[in-house]
C-alpha positions, 0 to 999 in steps of 0.5 A: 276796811269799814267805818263804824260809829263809835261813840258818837265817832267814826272810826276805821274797821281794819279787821286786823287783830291787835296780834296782828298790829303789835307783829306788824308793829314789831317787824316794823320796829327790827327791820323797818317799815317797808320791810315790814310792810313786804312780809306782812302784806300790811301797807307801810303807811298803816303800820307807820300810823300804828308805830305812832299810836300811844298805846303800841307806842307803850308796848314797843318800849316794854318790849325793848326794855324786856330785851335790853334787861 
């Protein structure tokens, strides 16, 4: 992981892809965290701090919906 200056801010550089993100996120969502964490190889508290972001916050809704409908 880096730390590159994004206007005018530092932000941390996971060199993750969003796909990976929303996978992990996902994973996260249907089996839980830890779970997620063993089959993806992504420390569970950095998908805990994703499953709090906004934006996949957004997404696991739209999913969810799109799997109940």
């Amino acid at each position: 992981m880096t730390l590159t200056v994004v206007g005018g801010r530092k932000r941390r550089v996971d060199g993750r892809s969003k796909r990976q993100k929303l996978s992990a996120v996902l994973a996260a969502d249907m089996v839980g965290v830890v779970a997620a964490s063993r089959q993806t190889g992504i420390p569970a508290t950095t998908i805990e701090y994703w499953l709090h972001k906004p934006e996949f916050a957004a997404f696991r809704t739209r999913t969810r919906e799109e799997l109940a409908g």
